[in-house]
The first five atom37 places (N, CA, C, CB, O) and aatype in JSON, in Angstrom:
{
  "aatype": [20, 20, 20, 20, 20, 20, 20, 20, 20, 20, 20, 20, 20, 20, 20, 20, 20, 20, 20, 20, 20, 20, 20, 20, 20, 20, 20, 20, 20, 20, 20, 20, 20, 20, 20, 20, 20, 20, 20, 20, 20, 20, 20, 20, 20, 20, 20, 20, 20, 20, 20, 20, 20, 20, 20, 20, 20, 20, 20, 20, 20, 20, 20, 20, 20, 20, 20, 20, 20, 20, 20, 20, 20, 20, 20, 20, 20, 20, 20, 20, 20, 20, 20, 20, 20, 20, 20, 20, 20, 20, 20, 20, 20, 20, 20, 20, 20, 20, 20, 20, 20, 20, 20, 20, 20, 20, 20, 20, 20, 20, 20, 20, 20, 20, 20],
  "atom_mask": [
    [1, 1, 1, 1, 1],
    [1, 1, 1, 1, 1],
    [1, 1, 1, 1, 1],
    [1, 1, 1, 1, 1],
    [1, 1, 1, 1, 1],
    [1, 1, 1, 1, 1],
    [1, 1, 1, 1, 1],
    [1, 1, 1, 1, 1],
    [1, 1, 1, 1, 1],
    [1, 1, 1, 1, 1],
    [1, 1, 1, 1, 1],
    [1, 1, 1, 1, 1],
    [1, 1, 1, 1, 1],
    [1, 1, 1, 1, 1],
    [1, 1, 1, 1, 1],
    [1, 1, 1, 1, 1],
    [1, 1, 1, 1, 1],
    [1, 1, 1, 1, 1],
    [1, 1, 1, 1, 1],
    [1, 1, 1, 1, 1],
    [1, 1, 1, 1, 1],
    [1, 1, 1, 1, 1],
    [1, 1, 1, 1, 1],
    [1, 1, 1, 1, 1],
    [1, 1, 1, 1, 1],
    [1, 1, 1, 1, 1],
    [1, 1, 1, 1, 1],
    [1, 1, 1, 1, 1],
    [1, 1, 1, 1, 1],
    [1, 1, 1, 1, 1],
    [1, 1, 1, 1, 1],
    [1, 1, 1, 1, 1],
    [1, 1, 1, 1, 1],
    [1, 1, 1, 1, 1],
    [1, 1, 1, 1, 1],
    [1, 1, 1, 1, 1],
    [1, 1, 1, 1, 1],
    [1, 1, 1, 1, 1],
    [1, 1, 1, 1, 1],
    [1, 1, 1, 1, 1],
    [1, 1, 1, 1, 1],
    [1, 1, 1, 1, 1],
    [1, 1, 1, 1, 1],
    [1, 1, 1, 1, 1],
    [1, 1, 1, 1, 1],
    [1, 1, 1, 1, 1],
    [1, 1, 1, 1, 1],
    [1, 1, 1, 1, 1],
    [1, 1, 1, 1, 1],
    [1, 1, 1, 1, 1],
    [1, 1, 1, 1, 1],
    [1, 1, 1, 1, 1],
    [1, 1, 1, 1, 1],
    [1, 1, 1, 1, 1],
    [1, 1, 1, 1, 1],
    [1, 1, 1, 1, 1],
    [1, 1, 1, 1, 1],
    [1, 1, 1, 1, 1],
    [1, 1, 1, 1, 1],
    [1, 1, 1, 1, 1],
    [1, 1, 1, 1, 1],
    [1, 1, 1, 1, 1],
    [1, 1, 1, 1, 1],
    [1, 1, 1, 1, 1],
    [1, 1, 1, 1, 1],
    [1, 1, 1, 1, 1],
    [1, 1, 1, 1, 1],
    [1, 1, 1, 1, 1],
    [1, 1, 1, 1, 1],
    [1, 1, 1, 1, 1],
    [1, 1, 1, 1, 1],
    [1, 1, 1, 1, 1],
    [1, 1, 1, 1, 1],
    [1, 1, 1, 1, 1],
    [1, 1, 1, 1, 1],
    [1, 1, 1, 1, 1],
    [1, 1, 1, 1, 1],
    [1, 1, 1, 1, 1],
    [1, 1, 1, 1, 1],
    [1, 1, 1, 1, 1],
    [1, 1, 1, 1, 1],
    [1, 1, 1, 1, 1],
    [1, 1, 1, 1, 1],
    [1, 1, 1, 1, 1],
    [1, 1, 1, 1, 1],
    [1, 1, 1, 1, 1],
    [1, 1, 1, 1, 1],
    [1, 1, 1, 1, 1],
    [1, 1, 1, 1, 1],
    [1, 1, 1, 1, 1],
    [1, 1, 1, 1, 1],
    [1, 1, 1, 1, 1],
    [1, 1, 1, 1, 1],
    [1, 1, 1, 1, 1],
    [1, 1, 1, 1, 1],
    [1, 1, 1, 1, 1],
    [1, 1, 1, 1, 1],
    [1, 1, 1, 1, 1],
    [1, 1, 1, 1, 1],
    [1, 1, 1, 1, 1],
    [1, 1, 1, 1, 1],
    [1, 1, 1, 1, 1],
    [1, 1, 1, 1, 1],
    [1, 1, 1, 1, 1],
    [1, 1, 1, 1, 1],
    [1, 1, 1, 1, 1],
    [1, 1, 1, 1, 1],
    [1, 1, 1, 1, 1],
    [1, 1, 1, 1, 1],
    [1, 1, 1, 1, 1],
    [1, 1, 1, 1, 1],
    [1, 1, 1, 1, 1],
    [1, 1, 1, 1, 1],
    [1, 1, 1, 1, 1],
    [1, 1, 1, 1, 1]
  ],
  "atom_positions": [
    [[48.34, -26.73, 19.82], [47.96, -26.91, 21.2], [47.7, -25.57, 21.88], [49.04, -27.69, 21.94], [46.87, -25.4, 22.77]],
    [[48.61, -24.49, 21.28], [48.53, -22.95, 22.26], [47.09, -22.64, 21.9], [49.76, -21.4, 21.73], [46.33, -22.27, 22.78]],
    [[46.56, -22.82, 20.26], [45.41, -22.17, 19.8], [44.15, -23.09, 20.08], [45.59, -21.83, 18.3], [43.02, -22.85, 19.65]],
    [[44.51, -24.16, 20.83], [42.98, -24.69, 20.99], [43.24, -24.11, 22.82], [42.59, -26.97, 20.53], [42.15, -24.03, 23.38]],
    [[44.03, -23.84, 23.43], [44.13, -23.33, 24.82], [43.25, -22.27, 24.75], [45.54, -22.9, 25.32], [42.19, -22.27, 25.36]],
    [[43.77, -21.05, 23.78], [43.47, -19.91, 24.06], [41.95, -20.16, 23.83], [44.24, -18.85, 23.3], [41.09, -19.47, 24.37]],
    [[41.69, -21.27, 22.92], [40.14, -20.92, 22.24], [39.55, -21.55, 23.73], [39.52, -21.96, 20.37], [38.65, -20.88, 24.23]],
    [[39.89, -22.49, 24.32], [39.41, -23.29, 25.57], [38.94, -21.83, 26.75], [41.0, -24.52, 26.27], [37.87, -21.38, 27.15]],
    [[40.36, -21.46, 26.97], [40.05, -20.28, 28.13], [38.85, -19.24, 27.18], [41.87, -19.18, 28.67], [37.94, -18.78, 27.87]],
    [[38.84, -19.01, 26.18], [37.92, -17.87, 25.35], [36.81, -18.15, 25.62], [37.95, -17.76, 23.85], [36.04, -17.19, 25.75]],
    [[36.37, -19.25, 25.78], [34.75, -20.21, 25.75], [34.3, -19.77, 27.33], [34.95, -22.51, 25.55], [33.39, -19.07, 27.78]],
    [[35.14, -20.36, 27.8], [34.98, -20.53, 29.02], [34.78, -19.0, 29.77], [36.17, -21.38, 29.47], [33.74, -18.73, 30.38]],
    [[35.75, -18.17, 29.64], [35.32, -16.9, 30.06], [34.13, -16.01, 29.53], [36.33, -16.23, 29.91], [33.71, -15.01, 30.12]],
    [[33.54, -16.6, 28.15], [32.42, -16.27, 27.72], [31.38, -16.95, 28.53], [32.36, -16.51, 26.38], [30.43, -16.27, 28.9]],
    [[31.42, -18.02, 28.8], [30.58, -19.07, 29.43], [30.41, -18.02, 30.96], [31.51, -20.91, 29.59], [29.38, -17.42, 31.28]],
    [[31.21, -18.04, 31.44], [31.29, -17.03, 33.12], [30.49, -15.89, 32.81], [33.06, -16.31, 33.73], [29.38, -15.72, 33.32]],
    [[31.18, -14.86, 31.73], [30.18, -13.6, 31.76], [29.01, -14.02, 31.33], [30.56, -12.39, 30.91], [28.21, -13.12, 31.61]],
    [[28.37, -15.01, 30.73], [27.18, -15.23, 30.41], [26.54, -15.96, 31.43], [27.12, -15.78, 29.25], [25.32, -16.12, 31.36]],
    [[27.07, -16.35, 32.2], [26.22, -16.96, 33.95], [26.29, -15.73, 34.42], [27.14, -18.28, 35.27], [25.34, -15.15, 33.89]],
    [[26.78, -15.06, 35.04], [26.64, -13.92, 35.38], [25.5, -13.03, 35.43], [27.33, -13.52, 34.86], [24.65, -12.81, 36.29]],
    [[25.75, -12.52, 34.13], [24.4, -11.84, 33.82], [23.37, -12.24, 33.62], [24.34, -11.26, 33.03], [22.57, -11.43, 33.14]],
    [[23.0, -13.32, 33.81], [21.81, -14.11, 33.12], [21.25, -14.3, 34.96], [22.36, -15.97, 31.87], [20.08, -14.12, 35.3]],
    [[22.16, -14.61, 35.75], [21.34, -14.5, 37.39], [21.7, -13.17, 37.93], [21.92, -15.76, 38.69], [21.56, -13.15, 39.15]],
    [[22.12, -12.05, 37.42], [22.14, -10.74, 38.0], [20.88, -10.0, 38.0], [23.07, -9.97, 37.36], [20.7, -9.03, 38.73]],
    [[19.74, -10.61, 36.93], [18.05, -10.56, 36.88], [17.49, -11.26, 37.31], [17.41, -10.59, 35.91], [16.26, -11.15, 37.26]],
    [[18.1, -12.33, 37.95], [16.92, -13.64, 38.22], [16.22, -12.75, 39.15], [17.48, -15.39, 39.02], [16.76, -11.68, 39.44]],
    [[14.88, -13.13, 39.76], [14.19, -12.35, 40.49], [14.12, -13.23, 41.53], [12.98, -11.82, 39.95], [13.85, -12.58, 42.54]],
    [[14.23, -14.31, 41.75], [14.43, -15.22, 43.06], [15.66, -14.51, 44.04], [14.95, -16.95, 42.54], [16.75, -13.94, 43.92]],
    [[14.8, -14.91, 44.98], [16.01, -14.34, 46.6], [16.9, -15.3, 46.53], [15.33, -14.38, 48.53], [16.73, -16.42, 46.04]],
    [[18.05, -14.8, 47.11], [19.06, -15.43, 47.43], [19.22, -16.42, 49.06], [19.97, -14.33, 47.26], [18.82, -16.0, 50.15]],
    [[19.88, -17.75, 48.85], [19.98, -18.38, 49.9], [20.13, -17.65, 51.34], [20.93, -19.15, 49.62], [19.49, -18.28, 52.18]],
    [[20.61, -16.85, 51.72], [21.13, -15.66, 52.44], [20.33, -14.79, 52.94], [21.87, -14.97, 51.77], [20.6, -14.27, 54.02]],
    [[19.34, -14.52, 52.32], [18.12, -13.47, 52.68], [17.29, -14.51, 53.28], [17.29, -12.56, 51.31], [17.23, -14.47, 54.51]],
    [[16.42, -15.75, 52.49], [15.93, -16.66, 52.74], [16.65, -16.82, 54.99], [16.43, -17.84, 51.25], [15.92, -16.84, 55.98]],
    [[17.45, -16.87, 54.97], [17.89, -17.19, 56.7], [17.7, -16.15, 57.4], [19.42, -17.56, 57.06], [17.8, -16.47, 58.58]],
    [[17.43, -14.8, 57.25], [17.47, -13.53, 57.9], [15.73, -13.74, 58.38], [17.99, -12.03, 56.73], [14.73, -14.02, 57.71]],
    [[15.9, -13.52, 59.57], [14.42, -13.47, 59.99], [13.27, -12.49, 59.36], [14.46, -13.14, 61.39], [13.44, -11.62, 58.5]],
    [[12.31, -12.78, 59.86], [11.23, -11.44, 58.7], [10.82, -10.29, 59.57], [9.37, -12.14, 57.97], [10.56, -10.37, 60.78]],
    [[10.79, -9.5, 59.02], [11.02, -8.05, 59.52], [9.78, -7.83, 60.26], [11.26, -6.89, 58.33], [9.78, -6.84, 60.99]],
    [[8.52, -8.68, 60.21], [7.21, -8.35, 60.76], [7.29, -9.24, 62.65], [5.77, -9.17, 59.39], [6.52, -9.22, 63.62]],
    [[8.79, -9.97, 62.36], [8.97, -10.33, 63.81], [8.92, -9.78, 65.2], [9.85, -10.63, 63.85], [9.4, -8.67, 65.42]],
    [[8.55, -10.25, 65.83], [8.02, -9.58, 67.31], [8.92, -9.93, 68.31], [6.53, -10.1, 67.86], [9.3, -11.09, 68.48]],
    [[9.37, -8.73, 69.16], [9.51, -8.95, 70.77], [8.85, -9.64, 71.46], [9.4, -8.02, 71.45], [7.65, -9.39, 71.6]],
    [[9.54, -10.87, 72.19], [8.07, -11.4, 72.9], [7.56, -10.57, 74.28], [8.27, -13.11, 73.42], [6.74, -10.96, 75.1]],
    [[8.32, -9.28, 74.27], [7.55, -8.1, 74.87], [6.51, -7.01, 74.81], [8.09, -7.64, 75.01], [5.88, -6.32, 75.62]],
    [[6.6, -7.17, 73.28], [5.31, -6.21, 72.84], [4.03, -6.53, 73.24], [5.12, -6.12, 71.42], [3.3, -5.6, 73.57]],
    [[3.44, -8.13, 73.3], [2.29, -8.81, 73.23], [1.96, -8.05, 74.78], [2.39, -10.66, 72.98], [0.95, -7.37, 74.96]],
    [[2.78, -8.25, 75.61], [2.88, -7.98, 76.9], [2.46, -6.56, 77.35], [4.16, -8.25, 77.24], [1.54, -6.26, 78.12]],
    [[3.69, -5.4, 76.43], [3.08, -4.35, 76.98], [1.85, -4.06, 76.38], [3.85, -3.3, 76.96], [1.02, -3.46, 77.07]],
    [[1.53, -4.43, 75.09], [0.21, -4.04, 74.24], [-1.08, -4.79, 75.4], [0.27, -4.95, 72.27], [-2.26, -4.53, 75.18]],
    [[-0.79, -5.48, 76.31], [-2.24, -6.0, 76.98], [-1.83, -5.21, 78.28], [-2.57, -7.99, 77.2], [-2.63, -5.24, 79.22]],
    [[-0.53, -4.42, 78.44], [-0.52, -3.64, 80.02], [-0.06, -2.33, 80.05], [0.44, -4.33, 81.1], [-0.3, -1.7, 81.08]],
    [[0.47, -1.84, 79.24], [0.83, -0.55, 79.23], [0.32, 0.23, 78.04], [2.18, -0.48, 79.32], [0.13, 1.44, 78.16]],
    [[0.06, -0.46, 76.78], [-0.42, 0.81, 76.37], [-2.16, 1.79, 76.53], [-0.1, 0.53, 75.04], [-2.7, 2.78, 76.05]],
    [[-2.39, 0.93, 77.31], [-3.74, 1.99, 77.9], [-2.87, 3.46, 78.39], [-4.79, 1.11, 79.66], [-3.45, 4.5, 78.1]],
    [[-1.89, 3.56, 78.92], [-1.7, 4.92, 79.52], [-0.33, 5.49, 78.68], [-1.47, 4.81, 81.34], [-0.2, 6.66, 78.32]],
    [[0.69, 4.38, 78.45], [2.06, 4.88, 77.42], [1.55, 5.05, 76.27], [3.34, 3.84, 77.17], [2.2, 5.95, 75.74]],
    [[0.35, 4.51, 75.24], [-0.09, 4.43, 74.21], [0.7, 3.5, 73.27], [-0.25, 5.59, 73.85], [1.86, 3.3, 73.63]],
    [[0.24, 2.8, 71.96], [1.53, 2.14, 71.29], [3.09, 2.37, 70.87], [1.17, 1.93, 70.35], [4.1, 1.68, 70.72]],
    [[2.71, 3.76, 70.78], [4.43, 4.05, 70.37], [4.94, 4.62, 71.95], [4.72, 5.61, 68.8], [6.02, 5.19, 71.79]],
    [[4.7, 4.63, 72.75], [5.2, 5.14, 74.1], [4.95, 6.4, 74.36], [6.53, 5.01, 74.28], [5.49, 7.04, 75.27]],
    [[3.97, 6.88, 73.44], [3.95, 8.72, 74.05], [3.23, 9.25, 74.17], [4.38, 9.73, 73.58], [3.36, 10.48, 74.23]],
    [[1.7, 8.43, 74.31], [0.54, 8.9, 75.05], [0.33, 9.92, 76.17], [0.11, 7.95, 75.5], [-0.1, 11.07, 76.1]],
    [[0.84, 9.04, 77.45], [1.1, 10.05, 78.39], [-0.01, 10.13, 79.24], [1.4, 11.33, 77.81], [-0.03, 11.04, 80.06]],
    [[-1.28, 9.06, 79.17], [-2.52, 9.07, 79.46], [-2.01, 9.05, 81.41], [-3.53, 7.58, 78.57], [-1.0, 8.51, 81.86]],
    [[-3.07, 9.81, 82.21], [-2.79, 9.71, 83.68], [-1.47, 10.08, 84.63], [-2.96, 8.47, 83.85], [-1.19, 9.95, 85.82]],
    [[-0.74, 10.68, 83.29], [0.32, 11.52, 83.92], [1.53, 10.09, 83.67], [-0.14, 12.17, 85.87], [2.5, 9.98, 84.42]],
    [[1.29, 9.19, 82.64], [2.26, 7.98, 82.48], [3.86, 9.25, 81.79], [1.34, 6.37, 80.93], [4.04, 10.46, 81.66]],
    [[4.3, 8.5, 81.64], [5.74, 9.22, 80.91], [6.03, 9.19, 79.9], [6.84, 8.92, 81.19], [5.68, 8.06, 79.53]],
    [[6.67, 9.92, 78.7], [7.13, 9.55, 77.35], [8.09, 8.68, 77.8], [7.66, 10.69, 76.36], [9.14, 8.9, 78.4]],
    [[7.45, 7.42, 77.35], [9.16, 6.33, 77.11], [9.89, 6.33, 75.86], [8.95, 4.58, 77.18], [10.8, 5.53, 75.65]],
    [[9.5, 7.22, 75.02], [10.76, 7.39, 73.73], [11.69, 8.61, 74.29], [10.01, 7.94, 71.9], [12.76, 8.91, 73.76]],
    [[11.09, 9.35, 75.57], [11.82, 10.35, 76.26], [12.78, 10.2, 77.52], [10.92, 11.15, 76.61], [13.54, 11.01, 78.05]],
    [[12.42, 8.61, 77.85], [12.83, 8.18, 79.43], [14.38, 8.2, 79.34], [12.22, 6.48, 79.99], [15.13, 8.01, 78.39]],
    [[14.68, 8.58, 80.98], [16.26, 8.82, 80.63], [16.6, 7.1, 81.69], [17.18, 10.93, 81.47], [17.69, 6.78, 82.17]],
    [[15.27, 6.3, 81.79], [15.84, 5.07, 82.84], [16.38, 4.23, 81.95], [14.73, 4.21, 83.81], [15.87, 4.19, 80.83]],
    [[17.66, 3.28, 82.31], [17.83, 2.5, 81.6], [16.78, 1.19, 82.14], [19.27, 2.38, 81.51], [15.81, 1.29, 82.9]],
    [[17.14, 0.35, 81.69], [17.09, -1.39, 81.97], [16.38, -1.78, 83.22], [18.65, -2.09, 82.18], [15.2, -2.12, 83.29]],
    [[17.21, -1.7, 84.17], [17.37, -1.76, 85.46], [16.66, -0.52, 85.88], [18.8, -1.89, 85.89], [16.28, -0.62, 87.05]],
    [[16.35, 0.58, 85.34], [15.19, 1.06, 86.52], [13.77, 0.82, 85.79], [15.33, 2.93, 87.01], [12.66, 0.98, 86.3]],
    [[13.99, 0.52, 84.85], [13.02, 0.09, 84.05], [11.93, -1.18, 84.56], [13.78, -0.26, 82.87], [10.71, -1.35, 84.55]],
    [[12.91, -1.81, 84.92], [12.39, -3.32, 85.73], [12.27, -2.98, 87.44], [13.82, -4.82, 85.47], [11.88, -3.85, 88.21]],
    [[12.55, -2.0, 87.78], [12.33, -1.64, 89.3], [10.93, -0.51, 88.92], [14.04, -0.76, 90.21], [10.34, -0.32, 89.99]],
    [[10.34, 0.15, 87.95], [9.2, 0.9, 87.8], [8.38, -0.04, 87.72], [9.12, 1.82, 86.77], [7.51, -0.06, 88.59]],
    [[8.39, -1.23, 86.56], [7.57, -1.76, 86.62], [6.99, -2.71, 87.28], [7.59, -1.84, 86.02], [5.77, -2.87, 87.22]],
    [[8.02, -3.73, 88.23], [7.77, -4.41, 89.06], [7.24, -3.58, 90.57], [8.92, -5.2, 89.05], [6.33, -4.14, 91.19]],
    [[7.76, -2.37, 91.09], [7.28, -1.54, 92.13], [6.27, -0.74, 91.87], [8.15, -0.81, 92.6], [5.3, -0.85, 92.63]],
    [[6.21, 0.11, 90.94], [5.26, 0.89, 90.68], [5.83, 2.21, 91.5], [3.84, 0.25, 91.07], [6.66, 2.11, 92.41]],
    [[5.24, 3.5, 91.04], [5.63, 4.83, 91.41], [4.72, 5.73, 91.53], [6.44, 5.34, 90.64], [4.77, 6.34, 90.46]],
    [[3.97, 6.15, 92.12], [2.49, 7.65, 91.89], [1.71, 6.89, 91.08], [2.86, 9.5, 90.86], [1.33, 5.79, 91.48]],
    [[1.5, 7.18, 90.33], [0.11, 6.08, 90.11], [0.41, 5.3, 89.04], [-1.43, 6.79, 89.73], [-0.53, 4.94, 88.33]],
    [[1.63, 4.91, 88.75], [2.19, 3.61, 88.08], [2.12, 2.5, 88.82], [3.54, 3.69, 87.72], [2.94, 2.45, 89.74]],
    [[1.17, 1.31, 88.65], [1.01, 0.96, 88.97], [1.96, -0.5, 88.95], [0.13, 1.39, 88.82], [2.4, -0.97, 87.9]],
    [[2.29, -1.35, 90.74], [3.3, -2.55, 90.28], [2.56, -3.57, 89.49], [3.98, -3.34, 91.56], [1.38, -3.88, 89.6]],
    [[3.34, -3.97, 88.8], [2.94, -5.38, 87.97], [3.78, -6.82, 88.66], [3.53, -5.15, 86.08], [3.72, -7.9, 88.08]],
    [[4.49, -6.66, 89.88], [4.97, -8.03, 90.45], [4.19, -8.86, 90.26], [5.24, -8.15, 91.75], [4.58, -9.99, 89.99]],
    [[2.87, -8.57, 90.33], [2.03, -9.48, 91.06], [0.94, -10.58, 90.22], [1.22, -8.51, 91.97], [0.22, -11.53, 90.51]],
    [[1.42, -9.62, 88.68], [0.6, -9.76, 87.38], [1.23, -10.52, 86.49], [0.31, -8.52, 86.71], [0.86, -11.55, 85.93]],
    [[2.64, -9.66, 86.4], [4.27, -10.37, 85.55], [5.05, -11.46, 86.24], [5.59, -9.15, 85.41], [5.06, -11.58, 87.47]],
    [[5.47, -11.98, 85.7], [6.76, -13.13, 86.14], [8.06, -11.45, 85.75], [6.96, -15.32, 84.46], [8.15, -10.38, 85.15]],
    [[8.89, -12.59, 86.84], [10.13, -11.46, 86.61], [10.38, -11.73, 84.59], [12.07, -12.1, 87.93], [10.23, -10.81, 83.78]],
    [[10.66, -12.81, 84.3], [11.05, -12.87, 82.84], [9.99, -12.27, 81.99], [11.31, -14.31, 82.36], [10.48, -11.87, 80.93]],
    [[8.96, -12.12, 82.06], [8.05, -11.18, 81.39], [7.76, -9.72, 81.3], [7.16, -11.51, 81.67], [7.19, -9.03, 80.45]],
    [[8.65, -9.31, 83.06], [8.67, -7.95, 83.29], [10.14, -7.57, 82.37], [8.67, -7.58, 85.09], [10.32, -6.55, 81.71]],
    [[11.07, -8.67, 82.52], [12.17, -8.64, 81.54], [11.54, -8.19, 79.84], [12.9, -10.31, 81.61], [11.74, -7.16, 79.19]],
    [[10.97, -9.08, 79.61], [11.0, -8.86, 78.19], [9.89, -7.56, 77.71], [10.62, -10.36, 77.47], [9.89, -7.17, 76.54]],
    [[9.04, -6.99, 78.68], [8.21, -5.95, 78.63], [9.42, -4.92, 78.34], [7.23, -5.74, 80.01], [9.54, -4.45, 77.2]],
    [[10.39, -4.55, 79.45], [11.41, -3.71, 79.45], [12.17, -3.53, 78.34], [12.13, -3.99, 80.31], [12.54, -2.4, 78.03]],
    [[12.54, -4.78, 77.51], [13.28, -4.67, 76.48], [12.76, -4.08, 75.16], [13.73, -5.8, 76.32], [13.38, -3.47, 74.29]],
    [[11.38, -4.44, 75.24], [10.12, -4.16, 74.44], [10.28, -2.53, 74.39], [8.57, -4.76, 75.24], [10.49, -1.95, 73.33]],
    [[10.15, -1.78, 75.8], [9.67, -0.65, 76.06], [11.5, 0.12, 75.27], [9.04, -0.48, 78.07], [11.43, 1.09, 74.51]],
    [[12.79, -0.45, 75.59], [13.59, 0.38, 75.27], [13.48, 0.38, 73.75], [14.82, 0.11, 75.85], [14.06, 1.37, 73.29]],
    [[12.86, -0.5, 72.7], [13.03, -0.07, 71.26], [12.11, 0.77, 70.58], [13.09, -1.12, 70.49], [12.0, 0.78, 69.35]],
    [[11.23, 1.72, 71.61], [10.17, 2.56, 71.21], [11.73, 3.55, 71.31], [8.44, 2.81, 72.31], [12.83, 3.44, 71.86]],
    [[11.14, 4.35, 70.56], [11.44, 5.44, 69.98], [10.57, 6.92, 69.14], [12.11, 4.81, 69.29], [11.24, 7.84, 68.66]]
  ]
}
């Protein structure tokens, strides 16, 4: 009975290291990656500033066209962020009138992940 045990657990732990390695190559993704969103995903702020700000911020924020500002340089947070763009400043021009507040929202959030 001990020697058909040991041979039982012997199989069996052969059986494990041989699952193992046999999906440590599989080339299929894992369930887990499959749920992580895809990296080509968008702010629904970008669409926004790409049709209003980058004529003068440019795409990555550092154009500078008309005397606009580096926004990978800006020291505003959030909140003055959403008071520039809804008021406007020297020849920044307001967007109240263009944006919904939730769009001037998500422009802002847009504008803080330039870098």
């Amino acid at each position: 009975m001990i020697r058909f045990a040991s041979f039982l657990f012997s199989a069996l732990a052969l059986f494990g290291l041989g699952s193992a390695c046999s999906s440590a190559g599989s080339s299929e993704p894992e369930e887990t990656a499959a749920a992580a969103p895809p990296p080509t995903a968008e702010l629904p702020g970008k669409a926004l500033y790409t049709q209003n700000c980058v004529v003068c911020h440019g795409p990555d924020g550092k154009l500078g066209l008309n005397g606009a500002h580096d926004l990978t340089k800006s020291n505003l947070n959030a909140t003055g962020r959403v008071y520039m763009v809804t008021q406007g400043l020297g020849k920044m021009p307001s967007f109240k009138n263009q944006l919904t507040e939730e769009q001037i929202q998500q422009v802002v959030a847009y504008s803080l992940t330039l870098k």
